[in-house]
C-alpha positions as CSV (number, residue, x, y, z in Angstrom):
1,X,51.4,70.4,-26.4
2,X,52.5,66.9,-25.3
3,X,49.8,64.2,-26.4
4,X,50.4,62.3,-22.9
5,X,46.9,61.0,-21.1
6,X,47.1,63.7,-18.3
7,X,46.0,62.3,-14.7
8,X,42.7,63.5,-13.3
9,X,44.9,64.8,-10.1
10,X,47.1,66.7,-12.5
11,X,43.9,69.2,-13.5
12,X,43.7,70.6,-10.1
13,X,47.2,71.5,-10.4
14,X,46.9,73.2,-13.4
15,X,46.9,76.9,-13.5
16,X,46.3,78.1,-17.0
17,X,47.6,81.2,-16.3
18,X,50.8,79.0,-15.0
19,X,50.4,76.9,-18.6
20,X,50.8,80.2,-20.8
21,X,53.8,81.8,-19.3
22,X,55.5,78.1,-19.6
23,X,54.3,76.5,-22.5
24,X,53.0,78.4,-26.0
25,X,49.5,77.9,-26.3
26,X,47.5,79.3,-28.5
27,X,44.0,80.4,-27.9
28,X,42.4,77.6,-29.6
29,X,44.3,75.2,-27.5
30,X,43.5,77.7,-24.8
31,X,39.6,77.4,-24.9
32,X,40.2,73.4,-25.0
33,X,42.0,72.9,-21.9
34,X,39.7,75.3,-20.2
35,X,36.8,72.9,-21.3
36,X,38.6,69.7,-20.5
37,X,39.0,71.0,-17.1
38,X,35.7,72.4,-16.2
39,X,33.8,69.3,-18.2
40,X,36.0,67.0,-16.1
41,X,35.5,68.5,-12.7
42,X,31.6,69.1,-13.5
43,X,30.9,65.1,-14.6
44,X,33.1,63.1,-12.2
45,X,32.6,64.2,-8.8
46,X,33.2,61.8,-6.0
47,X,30.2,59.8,-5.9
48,X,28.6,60.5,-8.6
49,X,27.5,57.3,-11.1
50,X,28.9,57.8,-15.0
51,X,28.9,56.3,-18.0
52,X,31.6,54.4,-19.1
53,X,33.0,52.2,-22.1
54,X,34.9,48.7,-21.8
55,X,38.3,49.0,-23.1
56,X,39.8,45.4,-21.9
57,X,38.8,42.6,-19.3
58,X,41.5,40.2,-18.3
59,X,41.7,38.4,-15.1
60,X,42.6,41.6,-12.8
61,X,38.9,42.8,-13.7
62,X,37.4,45.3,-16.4
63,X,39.4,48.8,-17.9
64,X,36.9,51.2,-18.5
65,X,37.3,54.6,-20.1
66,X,34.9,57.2,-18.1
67,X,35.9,60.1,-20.6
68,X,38.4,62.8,-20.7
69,X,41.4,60.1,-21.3
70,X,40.7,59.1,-18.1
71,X,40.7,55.5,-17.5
72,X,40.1,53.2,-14.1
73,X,40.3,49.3,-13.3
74,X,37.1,48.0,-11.7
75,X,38.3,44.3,-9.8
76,X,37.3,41.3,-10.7
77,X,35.3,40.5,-7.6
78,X,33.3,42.8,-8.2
79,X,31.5,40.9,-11.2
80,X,29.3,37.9,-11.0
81,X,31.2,34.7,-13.2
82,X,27.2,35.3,-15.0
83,X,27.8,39.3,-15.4
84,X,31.4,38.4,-16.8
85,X,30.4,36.2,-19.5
86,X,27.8,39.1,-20.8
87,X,30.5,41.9,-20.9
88,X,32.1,42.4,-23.7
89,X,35.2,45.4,-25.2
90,X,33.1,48.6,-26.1
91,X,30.0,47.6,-23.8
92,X,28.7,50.8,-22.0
93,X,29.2,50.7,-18.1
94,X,27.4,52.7,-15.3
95,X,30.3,53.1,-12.3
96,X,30.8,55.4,-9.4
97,X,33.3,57.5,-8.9
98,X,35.0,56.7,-6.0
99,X,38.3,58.9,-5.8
100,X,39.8,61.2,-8.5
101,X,43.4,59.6,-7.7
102,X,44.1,56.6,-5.4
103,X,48.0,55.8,-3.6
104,X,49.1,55.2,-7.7
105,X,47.7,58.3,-9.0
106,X,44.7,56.2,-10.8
107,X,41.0,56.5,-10.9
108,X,39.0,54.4,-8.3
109,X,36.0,52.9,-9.8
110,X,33.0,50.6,-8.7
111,X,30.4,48.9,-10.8
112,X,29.1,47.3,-7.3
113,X,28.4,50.7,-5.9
114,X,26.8,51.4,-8.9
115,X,24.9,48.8,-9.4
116,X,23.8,49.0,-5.7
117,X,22.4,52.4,-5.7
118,X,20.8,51.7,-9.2
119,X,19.2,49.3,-7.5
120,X,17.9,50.6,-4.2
121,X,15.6,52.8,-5.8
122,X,13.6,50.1,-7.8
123,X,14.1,47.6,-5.1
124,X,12.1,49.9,-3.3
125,X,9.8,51.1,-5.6
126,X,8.9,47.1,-6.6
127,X,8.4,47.0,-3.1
128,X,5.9,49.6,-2.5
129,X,3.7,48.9,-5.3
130,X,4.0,45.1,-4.5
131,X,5.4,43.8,-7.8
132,X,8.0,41.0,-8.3
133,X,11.5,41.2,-9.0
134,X,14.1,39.1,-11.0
135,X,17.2,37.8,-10.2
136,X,20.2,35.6,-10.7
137,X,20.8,32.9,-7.9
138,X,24.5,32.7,-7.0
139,X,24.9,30.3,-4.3
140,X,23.7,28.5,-1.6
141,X,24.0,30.1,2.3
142,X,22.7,28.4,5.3
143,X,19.1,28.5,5.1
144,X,18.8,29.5,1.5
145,X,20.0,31.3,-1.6
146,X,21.9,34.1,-2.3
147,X,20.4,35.8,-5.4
148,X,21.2,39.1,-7.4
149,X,18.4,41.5,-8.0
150,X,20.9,44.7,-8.2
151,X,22.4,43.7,-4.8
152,X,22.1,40.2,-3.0
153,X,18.9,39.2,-1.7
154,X,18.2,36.5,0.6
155,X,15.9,33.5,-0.7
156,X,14.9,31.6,2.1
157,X,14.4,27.9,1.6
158,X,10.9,27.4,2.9
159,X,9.9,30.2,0.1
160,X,11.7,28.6,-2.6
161,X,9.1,26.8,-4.1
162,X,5.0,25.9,-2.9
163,X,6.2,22.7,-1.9
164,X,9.2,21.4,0.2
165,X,12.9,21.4,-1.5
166,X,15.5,19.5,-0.3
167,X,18.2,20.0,-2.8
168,X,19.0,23.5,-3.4
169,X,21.8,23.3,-5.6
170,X,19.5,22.9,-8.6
171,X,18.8,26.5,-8.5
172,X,22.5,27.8,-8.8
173,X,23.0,29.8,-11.9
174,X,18.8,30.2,-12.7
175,X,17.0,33.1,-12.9
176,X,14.2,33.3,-11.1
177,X,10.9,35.2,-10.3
178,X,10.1,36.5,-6.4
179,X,7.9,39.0,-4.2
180,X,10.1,41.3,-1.9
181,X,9.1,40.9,1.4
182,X,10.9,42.7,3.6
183,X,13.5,45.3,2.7
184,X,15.8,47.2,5.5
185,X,17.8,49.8,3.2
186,X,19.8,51.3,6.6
187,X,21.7,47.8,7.2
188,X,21.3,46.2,3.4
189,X,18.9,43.1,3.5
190,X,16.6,42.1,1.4
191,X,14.1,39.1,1.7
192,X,12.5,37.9,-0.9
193,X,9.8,35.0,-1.7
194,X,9.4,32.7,-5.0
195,X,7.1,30.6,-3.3
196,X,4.7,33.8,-2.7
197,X,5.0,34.8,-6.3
198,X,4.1,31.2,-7.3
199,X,1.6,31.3,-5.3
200,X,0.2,34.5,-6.6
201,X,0.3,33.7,-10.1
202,X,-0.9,30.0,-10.0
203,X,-4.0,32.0,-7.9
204,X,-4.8,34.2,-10.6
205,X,-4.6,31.5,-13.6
206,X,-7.1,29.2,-11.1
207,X,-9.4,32.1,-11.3
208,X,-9.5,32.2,-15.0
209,X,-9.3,28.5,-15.3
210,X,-12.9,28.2,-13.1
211,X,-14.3,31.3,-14.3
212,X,-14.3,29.3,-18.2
213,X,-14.9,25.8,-16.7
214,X,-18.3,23.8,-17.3
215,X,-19.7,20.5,-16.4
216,X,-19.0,18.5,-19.7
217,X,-16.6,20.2,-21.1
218,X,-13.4,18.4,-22.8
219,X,-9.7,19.6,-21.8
220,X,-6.4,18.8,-22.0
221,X,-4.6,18.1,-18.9
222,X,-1.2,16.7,-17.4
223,X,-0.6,13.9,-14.9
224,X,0.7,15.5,-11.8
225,X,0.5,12.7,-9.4
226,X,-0.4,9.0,-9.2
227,X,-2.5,7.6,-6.3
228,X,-4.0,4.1,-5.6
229,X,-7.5,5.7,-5.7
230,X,-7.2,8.2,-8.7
231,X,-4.9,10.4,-11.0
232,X,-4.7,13.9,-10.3
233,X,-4.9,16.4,-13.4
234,X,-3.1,19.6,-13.6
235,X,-5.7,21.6,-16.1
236,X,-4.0,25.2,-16.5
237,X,-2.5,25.5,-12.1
238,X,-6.1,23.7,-10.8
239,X,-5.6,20.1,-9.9
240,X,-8.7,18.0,-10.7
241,X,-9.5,14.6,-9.5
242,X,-9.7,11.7,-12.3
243,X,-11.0,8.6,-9.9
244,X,-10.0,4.9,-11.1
245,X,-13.4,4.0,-11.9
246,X,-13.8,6.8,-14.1
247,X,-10.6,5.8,-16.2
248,X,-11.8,3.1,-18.0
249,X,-14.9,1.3,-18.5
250,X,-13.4,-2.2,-17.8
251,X,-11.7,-3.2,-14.9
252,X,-7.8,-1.9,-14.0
253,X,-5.8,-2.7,-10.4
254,X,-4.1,0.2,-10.7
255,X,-4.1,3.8,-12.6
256,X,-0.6,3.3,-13.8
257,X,-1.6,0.4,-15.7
258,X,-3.0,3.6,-18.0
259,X,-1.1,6.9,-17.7
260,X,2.4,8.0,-16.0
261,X,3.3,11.1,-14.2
262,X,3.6,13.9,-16.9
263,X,1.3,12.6,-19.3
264,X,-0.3,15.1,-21.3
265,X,-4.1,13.8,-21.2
266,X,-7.6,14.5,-22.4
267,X,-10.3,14.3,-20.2
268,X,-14.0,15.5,-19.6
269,X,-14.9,17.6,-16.7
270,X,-18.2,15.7,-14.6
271,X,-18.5,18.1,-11.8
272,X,-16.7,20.8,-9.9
273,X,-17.1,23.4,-6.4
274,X,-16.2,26.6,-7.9
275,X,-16.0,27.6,-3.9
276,X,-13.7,24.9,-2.3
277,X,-11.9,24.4,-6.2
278,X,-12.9,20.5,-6.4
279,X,-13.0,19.2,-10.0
280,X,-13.8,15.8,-11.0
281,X,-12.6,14.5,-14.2
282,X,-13.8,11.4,-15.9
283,X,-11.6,9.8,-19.1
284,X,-14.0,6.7,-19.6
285,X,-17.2,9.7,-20.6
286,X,-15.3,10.3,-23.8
287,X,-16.1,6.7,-25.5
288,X,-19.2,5.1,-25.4
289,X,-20.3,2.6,-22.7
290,X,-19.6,-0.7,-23.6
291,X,-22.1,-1.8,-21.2
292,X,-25.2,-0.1,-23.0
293,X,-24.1,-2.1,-26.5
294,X,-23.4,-5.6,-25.0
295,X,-24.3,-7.9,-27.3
296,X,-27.4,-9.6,-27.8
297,X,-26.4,-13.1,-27.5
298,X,-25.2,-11.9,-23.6
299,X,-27.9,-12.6,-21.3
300,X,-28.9,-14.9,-18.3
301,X,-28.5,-18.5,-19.0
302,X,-26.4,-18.0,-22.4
303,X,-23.1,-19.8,-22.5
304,X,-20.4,-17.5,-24.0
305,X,-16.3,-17.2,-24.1
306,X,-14.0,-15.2,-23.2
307,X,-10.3,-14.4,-22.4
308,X,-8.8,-14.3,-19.0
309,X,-7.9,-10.7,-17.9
310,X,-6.8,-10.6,-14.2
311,X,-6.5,-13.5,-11.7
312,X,-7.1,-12.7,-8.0
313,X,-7.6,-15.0,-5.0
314,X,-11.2,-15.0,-5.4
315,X,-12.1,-15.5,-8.7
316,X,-11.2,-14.8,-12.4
317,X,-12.0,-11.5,-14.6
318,X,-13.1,-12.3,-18.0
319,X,-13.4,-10.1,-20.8
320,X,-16.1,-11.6,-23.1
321,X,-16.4,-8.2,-25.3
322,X,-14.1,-5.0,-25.8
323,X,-14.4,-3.3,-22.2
324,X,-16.6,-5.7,-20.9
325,X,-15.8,-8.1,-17.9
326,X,-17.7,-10.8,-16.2
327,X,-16.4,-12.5,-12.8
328,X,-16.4,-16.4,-12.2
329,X,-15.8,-16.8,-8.5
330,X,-13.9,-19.2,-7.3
331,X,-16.4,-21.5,-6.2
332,X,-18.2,-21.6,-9.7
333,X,-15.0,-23.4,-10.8
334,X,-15.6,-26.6,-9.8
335,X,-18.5,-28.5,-8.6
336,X,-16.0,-31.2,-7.0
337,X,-12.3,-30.4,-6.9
338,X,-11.3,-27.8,-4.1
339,X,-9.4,-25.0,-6.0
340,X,-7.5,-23.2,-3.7
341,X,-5.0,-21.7,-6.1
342,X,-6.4,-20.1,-9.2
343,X,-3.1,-19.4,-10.7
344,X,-1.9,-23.3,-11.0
345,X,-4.7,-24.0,-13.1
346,X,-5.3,-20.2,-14.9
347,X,-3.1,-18.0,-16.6
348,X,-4.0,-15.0,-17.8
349,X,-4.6,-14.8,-21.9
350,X,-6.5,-18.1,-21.4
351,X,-9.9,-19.0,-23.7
352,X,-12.4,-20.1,-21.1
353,X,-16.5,-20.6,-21.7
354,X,-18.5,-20.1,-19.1
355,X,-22.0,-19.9,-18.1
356,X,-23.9,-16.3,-17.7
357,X,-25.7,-16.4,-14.2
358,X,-26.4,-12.7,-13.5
359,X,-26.2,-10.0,-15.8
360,X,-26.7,-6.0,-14.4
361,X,-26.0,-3.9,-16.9
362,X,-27.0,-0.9,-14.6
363,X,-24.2,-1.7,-12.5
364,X,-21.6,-3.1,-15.2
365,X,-21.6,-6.6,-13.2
366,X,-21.4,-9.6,-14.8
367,X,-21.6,-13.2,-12.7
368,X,-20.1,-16.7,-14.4
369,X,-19.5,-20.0,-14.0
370,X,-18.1,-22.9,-15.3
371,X,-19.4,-26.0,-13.0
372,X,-22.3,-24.9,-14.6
373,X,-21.7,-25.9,-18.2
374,X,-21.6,-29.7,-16.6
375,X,-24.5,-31.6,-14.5
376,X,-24.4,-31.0,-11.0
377,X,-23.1,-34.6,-9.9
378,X,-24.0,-34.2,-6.6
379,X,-28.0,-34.3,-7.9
380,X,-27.4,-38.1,-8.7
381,X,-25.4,-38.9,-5.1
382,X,-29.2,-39.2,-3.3
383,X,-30.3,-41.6,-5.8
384,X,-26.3,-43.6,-6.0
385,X,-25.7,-43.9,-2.2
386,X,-28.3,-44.6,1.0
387,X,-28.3,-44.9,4.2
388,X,-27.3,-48.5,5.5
389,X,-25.4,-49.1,2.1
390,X,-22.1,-50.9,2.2
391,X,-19.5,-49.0,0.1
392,X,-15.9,-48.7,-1.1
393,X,-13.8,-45.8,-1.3
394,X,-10.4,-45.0,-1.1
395,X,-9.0,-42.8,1.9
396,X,-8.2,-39.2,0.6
397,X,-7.1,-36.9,3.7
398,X,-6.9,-37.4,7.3
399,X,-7.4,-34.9,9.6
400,X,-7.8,-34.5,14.0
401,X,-11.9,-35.2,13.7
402,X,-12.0,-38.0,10.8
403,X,-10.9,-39.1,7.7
404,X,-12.2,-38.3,4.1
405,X,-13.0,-40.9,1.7
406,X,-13.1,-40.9,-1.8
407,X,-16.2,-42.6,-3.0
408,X,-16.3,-41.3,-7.0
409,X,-14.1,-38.9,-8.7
410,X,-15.0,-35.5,-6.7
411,X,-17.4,-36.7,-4.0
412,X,-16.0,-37.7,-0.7
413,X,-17.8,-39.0,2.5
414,X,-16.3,-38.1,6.2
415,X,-15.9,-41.1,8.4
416,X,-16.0,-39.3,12.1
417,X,-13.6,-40.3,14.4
418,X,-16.3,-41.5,16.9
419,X,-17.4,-43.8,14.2
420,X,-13.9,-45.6,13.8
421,X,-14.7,-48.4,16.6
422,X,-16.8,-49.5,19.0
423,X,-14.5,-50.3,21.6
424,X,-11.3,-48.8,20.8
425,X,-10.4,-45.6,22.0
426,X,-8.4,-44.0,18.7
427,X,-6.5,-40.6,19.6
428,X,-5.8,-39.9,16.0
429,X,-7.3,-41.7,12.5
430,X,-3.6,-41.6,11.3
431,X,-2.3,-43.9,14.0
432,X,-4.5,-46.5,12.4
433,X,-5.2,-46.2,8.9
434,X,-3.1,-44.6,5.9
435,X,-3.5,-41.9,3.3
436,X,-4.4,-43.8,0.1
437,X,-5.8,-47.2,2.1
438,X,-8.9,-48.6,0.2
439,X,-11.1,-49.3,2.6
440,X,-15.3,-50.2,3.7
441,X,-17.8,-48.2,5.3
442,X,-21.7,-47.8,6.1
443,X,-23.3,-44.9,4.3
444,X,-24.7,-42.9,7.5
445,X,-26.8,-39.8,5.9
446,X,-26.7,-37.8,2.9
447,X,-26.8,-34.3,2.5
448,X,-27.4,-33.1,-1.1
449,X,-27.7,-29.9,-0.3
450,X,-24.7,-29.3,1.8
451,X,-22.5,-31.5,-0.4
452,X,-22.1,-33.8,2.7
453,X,-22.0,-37.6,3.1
454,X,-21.3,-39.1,6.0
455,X,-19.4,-42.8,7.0
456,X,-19.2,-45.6,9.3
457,X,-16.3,-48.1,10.1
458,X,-17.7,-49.3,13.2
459,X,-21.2,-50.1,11.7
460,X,-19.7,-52.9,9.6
461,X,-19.0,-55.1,12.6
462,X,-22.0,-55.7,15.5
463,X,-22.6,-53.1,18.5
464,X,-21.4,-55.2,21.4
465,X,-22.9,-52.6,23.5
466,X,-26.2,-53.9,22.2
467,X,-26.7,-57.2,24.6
468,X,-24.1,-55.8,27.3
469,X,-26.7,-56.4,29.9
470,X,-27.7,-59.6,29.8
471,X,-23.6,-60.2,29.8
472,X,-22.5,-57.9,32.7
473,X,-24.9,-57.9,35.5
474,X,-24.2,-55.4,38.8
475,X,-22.0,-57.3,41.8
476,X,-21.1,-60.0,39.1
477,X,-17.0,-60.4,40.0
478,X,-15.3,-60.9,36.0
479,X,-11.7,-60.9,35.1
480,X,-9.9,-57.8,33.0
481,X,-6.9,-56.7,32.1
482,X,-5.4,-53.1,32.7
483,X,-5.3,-51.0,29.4
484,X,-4.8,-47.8,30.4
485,X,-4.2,-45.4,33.8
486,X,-5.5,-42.6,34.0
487,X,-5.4,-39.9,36.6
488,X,-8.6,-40.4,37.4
489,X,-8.7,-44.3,37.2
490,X,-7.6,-46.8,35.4
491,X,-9.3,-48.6,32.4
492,X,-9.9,-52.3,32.0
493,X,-10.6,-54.6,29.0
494,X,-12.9,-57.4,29.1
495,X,-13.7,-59.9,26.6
496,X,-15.5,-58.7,23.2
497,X,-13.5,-55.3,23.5
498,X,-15.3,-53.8,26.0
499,X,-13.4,-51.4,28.1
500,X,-14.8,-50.5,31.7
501,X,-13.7,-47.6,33.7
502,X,-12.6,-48.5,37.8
503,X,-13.3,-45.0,39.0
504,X,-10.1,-43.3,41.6
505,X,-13.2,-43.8,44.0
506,X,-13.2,-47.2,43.7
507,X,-9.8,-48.6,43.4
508,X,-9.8,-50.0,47.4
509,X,-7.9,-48.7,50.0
510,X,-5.5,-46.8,47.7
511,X,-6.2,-43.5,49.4
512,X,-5.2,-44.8,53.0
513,X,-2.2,-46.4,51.9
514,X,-1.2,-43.1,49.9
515,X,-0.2,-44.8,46.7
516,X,-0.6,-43.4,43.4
517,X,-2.1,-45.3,41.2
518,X,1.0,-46.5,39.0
519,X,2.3,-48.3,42.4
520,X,-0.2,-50.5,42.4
521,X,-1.5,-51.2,38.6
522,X,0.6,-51.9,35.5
523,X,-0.9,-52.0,32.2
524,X,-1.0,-55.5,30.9
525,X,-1.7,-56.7,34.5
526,X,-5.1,-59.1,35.0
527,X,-7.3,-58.4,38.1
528,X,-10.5,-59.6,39.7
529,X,-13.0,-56.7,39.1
530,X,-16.6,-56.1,40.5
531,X,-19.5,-54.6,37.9
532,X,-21.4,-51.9,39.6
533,X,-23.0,-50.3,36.8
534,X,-24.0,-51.4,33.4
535,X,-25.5,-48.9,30.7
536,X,-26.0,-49.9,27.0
537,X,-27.0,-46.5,25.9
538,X,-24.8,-44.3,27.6
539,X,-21.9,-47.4,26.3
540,X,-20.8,-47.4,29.8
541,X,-19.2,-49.8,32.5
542,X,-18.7,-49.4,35.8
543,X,-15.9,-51.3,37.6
544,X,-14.7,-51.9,41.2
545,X,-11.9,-53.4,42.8
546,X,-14.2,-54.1,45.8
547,X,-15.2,-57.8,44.9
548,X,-17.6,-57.3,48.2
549,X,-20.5,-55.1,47.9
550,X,-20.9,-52.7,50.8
551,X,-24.2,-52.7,52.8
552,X,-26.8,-50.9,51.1
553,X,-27.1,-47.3,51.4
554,X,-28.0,-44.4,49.9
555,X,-26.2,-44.1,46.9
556,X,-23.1,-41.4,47.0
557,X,-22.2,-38.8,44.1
558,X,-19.2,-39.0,43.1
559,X,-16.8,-36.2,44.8
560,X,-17.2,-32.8,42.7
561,X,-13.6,-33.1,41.7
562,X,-13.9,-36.2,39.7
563,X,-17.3,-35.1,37.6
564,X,-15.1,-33.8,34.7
565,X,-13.3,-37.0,35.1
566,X,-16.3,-39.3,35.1
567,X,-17.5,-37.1,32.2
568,X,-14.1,-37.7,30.2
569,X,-14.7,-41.7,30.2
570,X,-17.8,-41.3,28.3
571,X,-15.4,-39.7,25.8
572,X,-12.7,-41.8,25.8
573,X,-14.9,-45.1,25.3
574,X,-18.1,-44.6,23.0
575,X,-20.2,-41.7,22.4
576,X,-23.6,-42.0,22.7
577,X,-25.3,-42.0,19.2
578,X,-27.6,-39.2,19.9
579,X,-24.3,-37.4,19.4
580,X,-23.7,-38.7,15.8
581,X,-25.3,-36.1,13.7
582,X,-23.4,-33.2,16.0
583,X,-20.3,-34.8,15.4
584,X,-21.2,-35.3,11.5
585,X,-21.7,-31.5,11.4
586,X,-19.2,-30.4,13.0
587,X,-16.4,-32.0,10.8
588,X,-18.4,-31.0,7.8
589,X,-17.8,-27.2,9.3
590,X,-14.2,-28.1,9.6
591,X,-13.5,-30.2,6.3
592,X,-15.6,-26.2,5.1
593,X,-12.9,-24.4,6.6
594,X,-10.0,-26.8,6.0
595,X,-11.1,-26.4,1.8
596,X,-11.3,-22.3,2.0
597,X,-7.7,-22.2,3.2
């Protein structure tokens, strides 16, 4: 008998009775053929999955050997580039049988089909009883993954992972871990969910975790995120809370300054809600509170010294003892210089001593100064300068409402700009004195207690206002020259410096004629004028260009229009010196606010 591989198709055309009238067979050879034929016909039926051995993979696909010298070519496509790599020659192989004999005569094989129905059945099964299944991802597709649990599943991408994944492509070639959720055998689509599965299992490890946890108990933990408040601690899939105060028992601006995402940390558990699964963790609890041991020679009053830690707009941090920090504020800097950037003068790693003023150990607060360590000069400025006393001092700023002067090193006085002159009317100090001019004053009060002195130019010279009535009396006619116009006058100087106001009201027949003002009087110009009201304490002077009094009569107010304007002269020429100590007090609030900026 010829050793040839006989075709499947050739066994159904084989009639053994046929074979031993043409070809000599014996009855050994007999019995044989009759077995290869019914053993073929009874294992490989159309349909029917069947073992199989590798005999070659090349790029066409994978020769398999199904038995009976019968061999078949499974394509390439079929295969996974994952599944490929695994195979090897002599690997067993489930396949179906498609067809005994394709166009070419040859077997007609499939490992898909195979696989598929393999599949089915625990697809379904895993479904049923609610269990997860694992598969290879292959590739993205629009709104997910493709991935192979015996046939392709769909993974979409909102139940890839518990939280939101933007780039899919990390997943391609991973196995992974997901619930079926819906399965539709009739058209071929499964869906399943990694995100559930997560889910499910980080649900059942919480349950452990808080079924073993206590209050006190130490664990070991890993960062999972970084907040400005806190650090939050994955402790076996619960997420506890470590807050920033409880990271350290000194002070920190941020939690990054101590740990990183990923960490691996120990920490102690201070309290948790079993129910709503809310864990607070502390890290400080494990060392002892460096508060409780402060040392002896810390208390109220003591002077000690430390290094600076942290510099902030307000004040400095200073650690005087390991984990221990004591704050001197920026106004316990200096009792005279005004220290509005702590970082020109401090830098952090500096010695400093300072003075304990507070000490709450309850509360881990710790108040210093260093003015402190030195005399409070402004003690000695009640005794040094009085009011009434002539002194010298050296012009230091210059501002809208006055001018500062430097009387000793870190004590100014404010001169108001109301106390300037007695006659002139100065808009702004700057127009007439100079940052840096030496100059003399009167010493008008002292406040010890609010740090404030105030000064007088005009003081040094008389008060002309002080015999202005015997000088000027009503209806006397004097000459004046314009200084100023006004829109609701004009201005006129007299001798000594005196200025007197000629009120719109009074200025003649200016109205009838309709002039303005400017048409008629130049600055510069000298007129006749008529007094028609002298006050010495309200430093006021009436004028008139009327040099004829009118009949008397009851006295007119002044329209209603021009009371802001009549109001306005008392302003521009002297104000009254029940007005002083407002004045003082109000650039002292302003010289306040100009130092805090």
């Amino acid at each position: 008998m010829s050793k040839e591989l006989i075709k499947p198709s050739q066994f159904a055309r084989v009639n053994i009775n046929e074979v031993e009238d043409d070809i000599e067979l014996n009855s050994e050879q007999l019995t044989e053929l009759s077995g290869l034929y019914e053993g073929f016909f009874a294992a490989c039926r159309p349909g029917k999955i069947v073992q199989s051995k590798i005999v070659d993979i090349n790029n066409d696909g994978v020769l398999v050997d199904i038995g009976y010298k019968a061999e078949g070519l499974i394509p390439r496509f079929e295969f996974s580039n994952y599944e490929i790599k695994k195979l090897t020659v002599g690997d067993t192989l489930e396949v179906i049988l498609d067809q005994l004999e394709s166009s070419d005569g040859s077997l007609t094989l499939s490992y898909e089909k195979a696989k598929a129905l393999k599949a089915w059945d625990s697809i379904i099964k895993l479904f049923e009883e609610e269990k997860p299944v694992e598969g290879m991802v292959t590739h993205k597709v629009k709104g997910g993954l493709s991935v192979d649990i015996g046939i392709p599943a769909f993974l979409p991408g909102s139940q890839v992972d518990v939280q939101r994944v933007t780039n899919f492509d990390q997943y391609v070639g991973q196995m992974v871990t997901a619930n079926i959720i819906k399965v539709n055998k009739k058209r071929g689509n499964v869906i399943i969910s990694r995100r559930k599965h997560l889910t499910d299992a980080r649900a059942e490890v919480r349950k452990r975790v808080l079924d073993t946890l206590e209050e006190g108990q130490i664990i070991q933990g890993q960062v999972k995120n970084i907040t400005n408040y806190g650090v939050f601690i994955d402790i076996g899939g619960v997420d506890g809370l470590l807050h920033i105060t409880d990271m350290t028992w000194g002070r920190i601006s941020h939690p990054s300054e101590i740990v990183r995402i990923g960490d691996n940390v120990t920490v102690k558990v201070l309290s948790f809600d079993k129910d709503n699964e809310k864990i607070s963790l502390g890290m400080k609890q494990l060392n002892e509170n460096p508060w409780e041991a402060i040392a002896a020679n810390i208390h109220d009053g003591s002077r000690i010294k430390g290094r600076v830690s942290s510099i902030t707009d307000y004040g400095l941090f200073v650690e005087v003892q390991k984990g221990v920090e004591g704050l001197i504020h920026i106004s316990e800097i200096s009792w005279t210089d005004r220290i509005t950037d702590l970082k020109k003068h401090f830098k952090i790693g500096d010695e400093v001593e300072a003075l304990v003023i507070s000490l709450d150990k309850e509360n881990r607060r710790m108040s210093l100064s260093i003015k402190h360590l030195d005399k409070n000069p402004w003690e000695s400025v009640a005794e040094e300068f009085k009011p009434g006393q002539k002194v010298k001092g050296t012009i230091s700023n210059i501002t809208d409402f006055g001018m500062f002067v430097l009387l000793k090193p870190g004590i100014d006085g404010l001169v108001h700009v109301s106390d300037l002159s007695w006659t002139e009317h100065i808009e702004h100090p700057g127009d007439v004195f100079k940052k840096g001019e030496a100059i003399e004053a009167i010493v008008l009060g002292v406040d010890v207690e609010n740090k404030k002195i105030s000064l007088g130019v005009k003081q040094l010279t008389e008060n002309p206002w002080e015999g202005i009535e015997s000088v000027y009396k009503v209806n006397d006619v004097i000459e004046g020259e314009v200084s100023r116009i006004t829109n609701f006058g004009i201005f006129v100087k007299l001798s000594g410096g005196i200025e007197g106001l000629v009120h719109i009201s009074e200025l003649g027949d200016l109205k009838k004629e309709d002039k303005k003002i400017e048409d008629v009087y130049k600055v510069g110009e000298k007129h006749q004028f008529r007094v028609i009201k002298v006050s010495k304490d309200e430093h006021k002077l009436g004028l008139s260009t009327k040099l004829t009094a009118d009949a008397p009569k009851e006295e007119k107010r002044a329209p209603k229009q021009h009371v802001k304007e009549e109001s306005s002269y008392v302003e521009h020429v002297a104000k009254p010196k029940s007005q002083l100590q407002m004045e003082l007090e109000k650039a002292a609030a302003a010289r306040k606010s100009d130092d805090s900026k």
